[in-house]
N, C-alpha and C positions, 0 to 999 in steps of 0.2 A: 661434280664439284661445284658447278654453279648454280646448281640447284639448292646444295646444301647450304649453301653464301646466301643466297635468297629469304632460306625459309631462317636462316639466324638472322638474318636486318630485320625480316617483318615479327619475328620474336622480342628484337631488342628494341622494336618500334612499340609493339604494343604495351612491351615492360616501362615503357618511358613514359605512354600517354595514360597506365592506369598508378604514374608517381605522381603524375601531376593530379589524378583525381582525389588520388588518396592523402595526397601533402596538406592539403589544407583543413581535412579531420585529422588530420594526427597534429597540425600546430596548436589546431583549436583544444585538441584533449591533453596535450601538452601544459598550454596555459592554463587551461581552466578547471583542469582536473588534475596532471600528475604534481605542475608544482606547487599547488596550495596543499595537495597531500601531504608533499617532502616539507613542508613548510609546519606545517602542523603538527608531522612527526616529530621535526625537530624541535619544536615547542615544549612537545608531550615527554622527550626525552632529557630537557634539559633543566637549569635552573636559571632564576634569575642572573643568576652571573655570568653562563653559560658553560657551565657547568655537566657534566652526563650524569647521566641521575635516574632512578627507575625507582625512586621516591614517589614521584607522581602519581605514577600506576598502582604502588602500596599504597598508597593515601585514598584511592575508590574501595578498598577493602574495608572502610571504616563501617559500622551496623549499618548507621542512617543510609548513608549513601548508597549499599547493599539494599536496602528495604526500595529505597526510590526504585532501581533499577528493578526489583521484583514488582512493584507496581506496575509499572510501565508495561512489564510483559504480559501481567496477567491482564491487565487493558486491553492490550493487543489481542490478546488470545480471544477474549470476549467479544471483544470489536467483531474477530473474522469469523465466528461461529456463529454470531446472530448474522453477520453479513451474508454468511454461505447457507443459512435455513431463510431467508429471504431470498437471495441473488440468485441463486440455485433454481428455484420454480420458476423466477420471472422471466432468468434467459431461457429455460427448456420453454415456457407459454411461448414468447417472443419471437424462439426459434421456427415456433409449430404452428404459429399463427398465419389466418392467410397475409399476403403480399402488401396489402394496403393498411392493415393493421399495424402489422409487423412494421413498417414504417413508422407509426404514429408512436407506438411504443419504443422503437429505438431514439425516435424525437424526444420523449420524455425522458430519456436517460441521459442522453448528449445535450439538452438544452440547458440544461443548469450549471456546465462547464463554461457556459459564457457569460455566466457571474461570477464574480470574488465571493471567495468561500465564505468570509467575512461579514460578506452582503448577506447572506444565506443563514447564517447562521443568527447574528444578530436579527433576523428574521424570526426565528425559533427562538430567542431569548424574548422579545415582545409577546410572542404567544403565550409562553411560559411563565411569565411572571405572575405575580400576583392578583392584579386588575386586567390580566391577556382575556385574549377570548377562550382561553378553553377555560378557563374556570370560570369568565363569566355565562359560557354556551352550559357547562354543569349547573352551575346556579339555575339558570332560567330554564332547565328541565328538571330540575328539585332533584338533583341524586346529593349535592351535599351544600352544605347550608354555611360551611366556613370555608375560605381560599386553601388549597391547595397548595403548599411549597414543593412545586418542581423545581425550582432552581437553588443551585449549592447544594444538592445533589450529585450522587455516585451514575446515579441512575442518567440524571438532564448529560453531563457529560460523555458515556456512554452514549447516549442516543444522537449526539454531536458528532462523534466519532464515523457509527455507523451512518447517519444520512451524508456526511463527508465522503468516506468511502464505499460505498456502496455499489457507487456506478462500477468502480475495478472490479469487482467480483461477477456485478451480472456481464461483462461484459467479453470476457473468455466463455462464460460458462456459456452463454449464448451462441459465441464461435464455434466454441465442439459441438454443442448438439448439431449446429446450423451443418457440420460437414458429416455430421453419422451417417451411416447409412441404416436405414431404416428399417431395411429389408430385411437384417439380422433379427430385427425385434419381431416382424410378423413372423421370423421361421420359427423362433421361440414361441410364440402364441401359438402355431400352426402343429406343434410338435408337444403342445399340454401345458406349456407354460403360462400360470396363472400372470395378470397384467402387474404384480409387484416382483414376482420372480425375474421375469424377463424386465424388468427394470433393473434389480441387484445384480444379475447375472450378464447381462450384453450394454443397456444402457450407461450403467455405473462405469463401468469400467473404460468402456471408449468414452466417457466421458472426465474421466478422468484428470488428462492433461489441463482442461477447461481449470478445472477443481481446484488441481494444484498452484495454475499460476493466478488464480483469483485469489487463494489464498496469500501466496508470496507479495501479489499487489495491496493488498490492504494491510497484513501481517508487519511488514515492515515500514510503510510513512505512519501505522499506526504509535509504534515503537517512539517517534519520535518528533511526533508533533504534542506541541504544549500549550497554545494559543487559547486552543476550546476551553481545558479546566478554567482558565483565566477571564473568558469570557462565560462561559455557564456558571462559575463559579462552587466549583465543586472542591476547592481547597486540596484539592492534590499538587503535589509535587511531581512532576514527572521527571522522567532524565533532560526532556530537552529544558525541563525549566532550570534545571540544576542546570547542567549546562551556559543557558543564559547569565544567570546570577554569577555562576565564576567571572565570566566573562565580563560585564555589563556592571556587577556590583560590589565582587570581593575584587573585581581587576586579577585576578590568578589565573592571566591566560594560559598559562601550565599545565596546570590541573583541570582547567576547562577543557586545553586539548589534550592529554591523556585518556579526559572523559568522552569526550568528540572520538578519538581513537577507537576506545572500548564498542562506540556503538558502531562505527564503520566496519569491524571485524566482525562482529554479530551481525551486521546485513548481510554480511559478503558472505558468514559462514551458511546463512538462512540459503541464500543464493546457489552456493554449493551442493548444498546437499538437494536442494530441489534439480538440481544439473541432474544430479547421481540418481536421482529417480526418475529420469526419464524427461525431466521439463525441456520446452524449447525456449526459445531467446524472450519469452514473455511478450509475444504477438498476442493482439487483443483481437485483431480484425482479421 
């Protein structure tokens, strides 16, 4: 009997000291996540007057606003496919490389998180311009003879995107390979498996999880960042520009959160479904 008394104090001791740990992420996710959520919902639900209303939500069905939101994805979609035929080789190199390399290369991937993206990219807007150096480096090797317009472009944008995100993709895809075992791939080779086969067949597939949550990392901040077309000047609208304008220029915080809404439920639905295939909590390291 006093044994059993024992081991429920030191149970209801440990229950106590892992509330205290956990109290203070959950006040923090509390503030700063669930009630600006409830906050916005109710926004996205109501009307000026305060009113309940699912008018909001009919009003993003209008064509425009339909067209923006398909832009957006198919940007996205673009973004993570030139990311992952890029990211994809650099994390298996990176992976495979010896120890001091491997270093130097993972430094080129993480050192550019210690600038403003801003900084970085207005970086590549100088490059790109009309008197940048890469049309003056063309020029002075005679491939063409009048400036180049890269920017306000589909394309300068697009290429914003992906140097923005890129590092999310190499940087799962680098984690799988870095934990494969490898030994699978020589029995493949050892057993006739030409060196593409025993890639599609054992490396693909343990590689896999890398794939998927490099995609879901870039797949979705892509969705919803707007700042680049703005700064490349590639004259697209995207959702978060819409977004902004509700907010910032028609003042219809409403319909801005409605629209805020619509895009939190497509992350979260993105999110889902990469659950249901298998993903983990989207560890990079």
């Amino acid at each position: 009997m006093t044994h059993n008394a024992g081991k429920d104090a030191r149970r209801a001791r440990e229950t106590r000291r892992n509330m205290l740990f956990v109290a203070p992420m959950a006040l923090v996710a509390v503030l700063l996540v669930a009630l600006p959520l409830i906050y916005v919902m109710g926004m996205a639900l109501t009307t000026a007057e305060g009113a309940l209303t699912l008018d909001n939500f009919k009003g993003i069905l209008r064509a425009d606003y339909l067209l923006v939101f398909a832009n957006s994805l198919k940007l996205a979609f673009y973004t993570t496919v030139i990311s992952l035929l890029i990211g994809y080789p650099f994390g298996y190199c990176m992976a495979r490389a010896p120890k001091r390399w491997r270093f130097i290369l993972m430094m080129l991937v993480i050192i550019p998180f210690w600038t403003s993206a801003l900084v970085r990219i207005y970086g590549w807007k100088i490059l790109l311009q009309g008197n940048g150096l890469i049309n003056t480096v063309l020029k002075g090797l005679g491939l063409i003879e009048k400036n180049i317009k890269f920017l306000g472009s589909y394309g300068s944008v697009l290429l914003a995107m992906v140097y923005c995100l890129i590092s999310m993709m190499i940087l799962p895809c680098h984690s799988a390979v870095d934990k494969m075992d490898f030994t699978l791939v020589e029995a493949a080779r050892d057993l006739g498996s030409k060196p593409w086969r025993a890639f599609i067949d054992v490396t693909l597939p343990l590689t896999m999880p890398g794939i998927l949550a490099g995609c879901v990392l870039v797949f979705v901040p892509s969705v919803g960042i707007f700042y680049l077309s703005d700064i490349m000047g590639g004259g697209m609208v995207l959702v978060g520009n819409l977004i902004r304008d509700q907010l910032l220029k028609v003042r219809d915080w409403h319909m801005g959160s409605a629209m805020s809404m619509v895009l939190i439920v497509l992350t979260a639905g993105i999110y889902l479904v990469y659950r249901r295939s298998g993903g983990d909590d989207l560890g990079v390291f």
